[in-house]
TIDO-195795 format. One line per field, with one value per residue (C-alpha): residue number from 0; residue in three letters; x, z, y. Coordinates in steps of 0.5 Angstrom, whole numbers, plus 500, padded with zeros to 3 digits. Layout:
pos	[NUM  ...]
code	[ALA  ...]
X	[X  ...]
Z	[Z  ...]
Y	[Y  ...]
//
This chain:
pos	[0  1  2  3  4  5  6  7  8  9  10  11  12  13  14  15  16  17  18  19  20  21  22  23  24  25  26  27  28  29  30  31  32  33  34  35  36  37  38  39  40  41  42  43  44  45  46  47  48  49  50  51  52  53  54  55  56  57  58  59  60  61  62  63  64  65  66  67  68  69  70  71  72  73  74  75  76  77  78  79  80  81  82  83  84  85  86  87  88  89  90  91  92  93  94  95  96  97  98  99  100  101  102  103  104  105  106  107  108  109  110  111  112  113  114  115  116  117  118  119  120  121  122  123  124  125  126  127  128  129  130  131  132  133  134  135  136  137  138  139  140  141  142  143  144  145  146  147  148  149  150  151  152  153  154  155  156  157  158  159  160  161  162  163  164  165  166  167  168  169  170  171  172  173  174  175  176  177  178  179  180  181  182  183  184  185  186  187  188  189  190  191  192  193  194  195  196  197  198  199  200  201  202  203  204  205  206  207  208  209  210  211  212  213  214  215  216  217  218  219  220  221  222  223  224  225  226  227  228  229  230  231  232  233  234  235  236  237  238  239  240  241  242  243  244  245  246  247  248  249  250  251  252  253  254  255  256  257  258  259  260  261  262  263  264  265  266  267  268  269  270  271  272  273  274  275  276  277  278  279  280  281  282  283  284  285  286  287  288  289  290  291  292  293  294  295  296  297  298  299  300  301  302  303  304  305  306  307  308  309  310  311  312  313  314  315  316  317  318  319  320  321  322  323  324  325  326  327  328  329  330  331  332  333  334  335  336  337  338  339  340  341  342  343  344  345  346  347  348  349  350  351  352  353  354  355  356  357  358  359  360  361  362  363  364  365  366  367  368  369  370  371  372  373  374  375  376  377  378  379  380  381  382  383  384  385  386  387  388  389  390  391  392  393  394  395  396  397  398  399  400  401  402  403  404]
code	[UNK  UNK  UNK  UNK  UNK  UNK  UNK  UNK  UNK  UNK  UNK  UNK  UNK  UNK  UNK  UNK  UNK  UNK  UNK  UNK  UNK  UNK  UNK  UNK  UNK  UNK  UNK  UNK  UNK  UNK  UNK  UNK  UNK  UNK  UNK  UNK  UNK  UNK  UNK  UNK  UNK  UNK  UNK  UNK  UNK  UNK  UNK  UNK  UNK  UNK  UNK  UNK  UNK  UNK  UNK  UNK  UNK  UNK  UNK  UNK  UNK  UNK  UNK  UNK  UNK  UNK  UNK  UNK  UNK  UNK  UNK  UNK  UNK  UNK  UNK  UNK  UNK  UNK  UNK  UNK  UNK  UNK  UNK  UNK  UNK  UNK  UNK  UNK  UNK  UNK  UNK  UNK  UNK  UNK  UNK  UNK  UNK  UNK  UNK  UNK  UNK  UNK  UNK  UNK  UNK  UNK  UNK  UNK  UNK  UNK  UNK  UNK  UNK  UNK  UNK  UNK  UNK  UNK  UNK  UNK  UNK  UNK  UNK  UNK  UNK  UNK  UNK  UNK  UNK  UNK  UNK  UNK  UNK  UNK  UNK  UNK  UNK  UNK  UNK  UNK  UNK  UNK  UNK  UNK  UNK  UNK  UNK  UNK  UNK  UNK  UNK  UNK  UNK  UNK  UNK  UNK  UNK  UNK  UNK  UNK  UNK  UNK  UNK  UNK  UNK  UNK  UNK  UNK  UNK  UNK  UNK  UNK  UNK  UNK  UNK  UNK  UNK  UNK  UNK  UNK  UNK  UNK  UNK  UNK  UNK  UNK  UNK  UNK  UNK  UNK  UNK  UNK  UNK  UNK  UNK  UNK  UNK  UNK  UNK  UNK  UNK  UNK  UNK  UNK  UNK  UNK  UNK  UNK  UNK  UNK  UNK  UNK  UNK  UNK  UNK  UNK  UNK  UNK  UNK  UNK  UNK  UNK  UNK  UNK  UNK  UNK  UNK  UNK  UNK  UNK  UNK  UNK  UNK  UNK  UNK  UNK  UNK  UNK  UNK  UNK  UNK  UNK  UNK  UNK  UNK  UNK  UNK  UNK  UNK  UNK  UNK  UNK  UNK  UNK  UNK  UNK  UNK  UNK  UNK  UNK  UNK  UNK  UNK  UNK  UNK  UNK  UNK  UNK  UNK  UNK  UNK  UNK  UNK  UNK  UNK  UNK  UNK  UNK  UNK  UNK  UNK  UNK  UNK  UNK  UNK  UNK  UNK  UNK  UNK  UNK  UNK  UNK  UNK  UNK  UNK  UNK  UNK  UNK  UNK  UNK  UNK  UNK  UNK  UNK  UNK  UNK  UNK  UNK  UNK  UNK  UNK  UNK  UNK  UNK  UNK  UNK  UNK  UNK  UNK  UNK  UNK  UNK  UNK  UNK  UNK  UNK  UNK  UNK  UNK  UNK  UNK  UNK  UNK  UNK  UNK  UNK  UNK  UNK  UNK  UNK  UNK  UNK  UNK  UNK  UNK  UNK  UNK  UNK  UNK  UNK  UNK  UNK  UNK  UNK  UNK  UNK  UNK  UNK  UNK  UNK  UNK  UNK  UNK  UNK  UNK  UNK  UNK  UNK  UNK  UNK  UNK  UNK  UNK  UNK  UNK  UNK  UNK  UNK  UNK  UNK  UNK  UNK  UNK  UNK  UNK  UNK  UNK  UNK  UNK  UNK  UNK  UNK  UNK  UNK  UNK  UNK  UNK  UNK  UNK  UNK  UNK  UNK  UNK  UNK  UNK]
X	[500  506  509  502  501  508  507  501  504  510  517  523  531  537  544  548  554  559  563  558  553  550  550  545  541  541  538  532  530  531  526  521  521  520  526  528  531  537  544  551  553  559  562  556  549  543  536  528  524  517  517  513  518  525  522  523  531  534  536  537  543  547  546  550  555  552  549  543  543  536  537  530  523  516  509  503  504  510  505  501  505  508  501  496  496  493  486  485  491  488  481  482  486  480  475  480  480  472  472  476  473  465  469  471  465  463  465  472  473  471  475  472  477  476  472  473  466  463  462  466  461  455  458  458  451  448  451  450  442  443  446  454  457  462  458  456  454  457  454  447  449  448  454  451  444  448  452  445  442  447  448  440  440  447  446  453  455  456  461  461  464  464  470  469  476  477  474  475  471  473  469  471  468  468  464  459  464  460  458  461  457  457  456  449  453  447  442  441  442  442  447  444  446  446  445  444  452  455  459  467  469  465  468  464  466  460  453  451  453  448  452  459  463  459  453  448  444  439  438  436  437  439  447  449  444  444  441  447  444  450  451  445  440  439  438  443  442  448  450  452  457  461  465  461  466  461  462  456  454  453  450  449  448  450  448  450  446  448  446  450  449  456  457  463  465  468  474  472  470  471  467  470  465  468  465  466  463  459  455  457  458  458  463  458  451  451  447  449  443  445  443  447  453  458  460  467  468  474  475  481  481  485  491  494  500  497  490  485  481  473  475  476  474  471  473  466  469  463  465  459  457  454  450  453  450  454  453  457  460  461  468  466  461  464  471  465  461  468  469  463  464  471  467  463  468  472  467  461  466  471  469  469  474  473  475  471  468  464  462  455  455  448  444  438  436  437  443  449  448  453  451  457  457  461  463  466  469  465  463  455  455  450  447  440  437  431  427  428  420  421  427  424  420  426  431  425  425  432  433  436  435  441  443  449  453]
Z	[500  502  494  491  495  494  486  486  490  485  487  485  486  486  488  492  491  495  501  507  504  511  513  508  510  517  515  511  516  521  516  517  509  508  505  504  500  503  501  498  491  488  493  493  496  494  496  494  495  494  488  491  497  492  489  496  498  493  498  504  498  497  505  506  499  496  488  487  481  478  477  476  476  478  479  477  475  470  467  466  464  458  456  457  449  449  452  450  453  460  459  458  465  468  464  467  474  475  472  476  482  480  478  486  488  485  487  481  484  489  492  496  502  507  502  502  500  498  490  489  483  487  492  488  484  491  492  485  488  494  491  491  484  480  479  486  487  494  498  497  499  506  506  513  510  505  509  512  507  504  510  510  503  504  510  510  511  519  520  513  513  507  508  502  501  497  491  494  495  501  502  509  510  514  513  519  522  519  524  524  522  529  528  533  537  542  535  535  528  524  518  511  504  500  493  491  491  495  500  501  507  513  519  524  529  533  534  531  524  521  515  513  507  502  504  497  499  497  497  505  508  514  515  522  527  533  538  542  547  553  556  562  556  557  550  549  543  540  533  529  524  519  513  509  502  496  490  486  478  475  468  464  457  452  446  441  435  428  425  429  429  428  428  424  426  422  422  429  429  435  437  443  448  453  460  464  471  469  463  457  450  444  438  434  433  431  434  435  435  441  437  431  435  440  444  449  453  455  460  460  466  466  471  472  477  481  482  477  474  473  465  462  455  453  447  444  440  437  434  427  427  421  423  419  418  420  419  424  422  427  429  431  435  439  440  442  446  450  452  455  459  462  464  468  470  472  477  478  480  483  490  487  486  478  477  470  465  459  453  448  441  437  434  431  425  429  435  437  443  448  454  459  465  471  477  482  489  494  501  501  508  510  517  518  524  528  533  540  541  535  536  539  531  528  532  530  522  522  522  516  513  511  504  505  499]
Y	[500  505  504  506  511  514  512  516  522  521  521  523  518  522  523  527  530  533  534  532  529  527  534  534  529  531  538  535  530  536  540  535  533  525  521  514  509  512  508  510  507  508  513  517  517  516  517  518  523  526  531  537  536  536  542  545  543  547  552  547  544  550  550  544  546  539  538  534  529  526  519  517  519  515  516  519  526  523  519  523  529  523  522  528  529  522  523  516  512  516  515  507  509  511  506  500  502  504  496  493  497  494  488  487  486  479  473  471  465  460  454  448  444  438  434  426  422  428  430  437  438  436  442  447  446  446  452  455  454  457  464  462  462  465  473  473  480  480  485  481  476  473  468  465  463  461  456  454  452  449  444  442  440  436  432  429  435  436  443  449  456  460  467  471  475  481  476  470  465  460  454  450  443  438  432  428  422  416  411  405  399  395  387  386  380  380  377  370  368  362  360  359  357  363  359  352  348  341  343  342  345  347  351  352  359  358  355  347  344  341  339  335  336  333  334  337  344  348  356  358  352  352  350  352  353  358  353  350  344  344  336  337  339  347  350  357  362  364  368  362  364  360  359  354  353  349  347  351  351  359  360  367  367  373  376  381  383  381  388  393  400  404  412  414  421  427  432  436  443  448  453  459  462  468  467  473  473  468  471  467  471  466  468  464  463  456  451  443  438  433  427  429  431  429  436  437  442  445  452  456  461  467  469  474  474  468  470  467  472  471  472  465  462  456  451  446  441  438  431  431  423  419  412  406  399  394  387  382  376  370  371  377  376  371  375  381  375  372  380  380  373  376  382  378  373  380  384  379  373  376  373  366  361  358  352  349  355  351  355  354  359  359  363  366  370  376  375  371  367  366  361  360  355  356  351  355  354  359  362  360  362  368  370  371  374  370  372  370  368  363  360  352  352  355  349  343  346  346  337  336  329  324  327  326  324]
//
């Protein structure tokens, strides 16, 4: 603040030469005159000055029997001395400050901190509801009730403070400790299939077995059962828990069209939009229909020394695409079909071991199909609450027959 202050009073650096230079300036300190940046540089001192005040020294330096030398002169009076013949260069002067000055009371850009589950995208789109946005007129705006509302619509939200500096925006959240998810051990529970399999290994970590390995079972069958008998006959419900490794047998079918829609897309043209606090200027007045048209968009923001202005300027590639008829023989089909079995094999049998995978390729006047059969190896365990008052009906129910195998 204190260099533009000086650089709008304007300043004057100059030399002192003579025999008792700090004679000089113990004489203009004692005059009350400011001066500063006072240093020696080759044998001589120098020091800066206000220029209505380096008018008034002549007789203080013929005083001291020193000489005075400008090195350099700044300020506004200067310029605008260099420039008072060009009205247009101080008129855009004066039309730049005054934009700068209105500019400073809209939000230029806003920065959100301390999010980990929560979307940073669905963060901002509740606060562009609530009044908080790249425009913002500040002075309208009660950031508070900002924050307020922005916590009710967001309930993952526990802590949120929004600082507006200059014209920044800082948005400060803390997200709501998530409760952590706590086994009920005081449940009874009994252990049942998942899906149909034959068992291969059962290892039972509470409650009773109704099954050895090699036994055949079927979906939500009771394998261990919460009812634990002691050696005098008194029954105690515990949480059954086991892991129940089977043999279980999966199909899933695939299937690909033989006409297959293809879209070949031609050379990308650009569209420019300048967005200045929001407001979007098109430099065309073309429209792209969607389903004609892939569009990309691309926001490049203005800095100027680290600070991001609220000027940017946004690139629309639209991508033209043309529908083509593509009709698919077998060997492609089946490379497409085994893709999609990978795919499957990948995300919905990552928890299973497959031992064996048999594949059966047909077709119809209209689609391939793939039809795929897996043997895997699997924990089928899951526990299933009971309720306490019919625990005696769920231990009768739970005898199995000998299926043994």
């Amino acid at each position: 603040m204190l260099e533009i202050f000086r650089w709008l009073q304007g300043y004057v650096c100059f030399k002192i030469c003579g025999k008792f230079p700090e004679r000089f300036i113990n004489i203009v300190t004692k005059a009350g005159i400011a001066i500063w940046n006072t240093k020696r540089t080759d044998g001589e001192l120098c020091a800066c000055m206000y220029v209505r005040d380096y008018r008034k020294i002549r007789h203080l330096a013929k005083k001291s029997r020193v000489k005075l030398k400008i090195v350099k002169k700044a300020g506004s009076p200067f310029f605008v001395r260099k420039y008072k013949n060009r009205v247009g260069v101080l008129f855009g002067v004066a039309v730049f400050s005054l934009v700068i000055f209105i500019m400073s009371n809209f939000v230029w850009t806003i920065n959100i901190t301390g999010l980990q589950t929560i979307s940073e995208a669905q963060v901002r789109r509740v606060l562009c509801d609530n009044g908080l946005y790249i425009g913002t007129y500040i002075p309208s705006q009660s950031f508070k009730t900002i924050s307020r509302d922005t916590m009710l619509e967001l309930d993952d939200i526990g802590w949120m403070s929004i600082n507006v500096i200059d014209s920044h925006a800082s948005v400060e959240i803390k997200e709501k400790a998530k409760s952590p998810k706590v086994d009920n051990y005081h449940q009874p529970a009994n252990v049942k299939a998942e899906r149909d399999g034959l068992i291969l290994k059962i290892n039972v970590h509470e409650g009773e077995g109704l099954f050895n390995s090699g036994s055949a079972v079927v979906k939500d069958q009771m394998l261990v059962s919460s009812v634990v008998e002691d050696k005098l006959g008194g029954v105690t419900l515990v949480r059954a828990n086991a892991e129940v490794i089977a043999q279980t047998h999966r199909e899933m079918i695939f299937s690909v069209d033989k006409n297959e829609t293809r879209y070949v897309y031609d050379e990308p043209k650009d569209r420019y939009k300048f967005n200045i606090l929001g407001l979007k200027i098109p430099f065309s007045l073309t429209f792209a229909d969607d389903s004609e048209h892939i569009l990309c968009y691309k926001t490049e923001s203005l800095s100027l020394f680290d600070t991001v202005l609220p000027l940017s300027l946004q690139t629309q590639t639209l991508y033209n695409r043309t529908p083509l008829n593509k009709v698919i023989n077998k060997q492609e089909a089946e490379d497409i079909l085994f893709k999609k079995a990978s795919l499957y094999e990948a995300f919905d049998l990552s928890d299973c071991l497959v031992v064996d995978r048999k594949a059966q390729f047909s077709q119809t006047d209209t689609q391939y199909f793939l039809k795929m059969s897996y043997t895997c190896e699997e924990d089928i365990a899951y526990q299933q609450d009971i309720n306490v008052d019919n625990a005696d009906i769920e231990r009768r129910d739970a005898k199995p027959k000998d299926n043994s195998q």
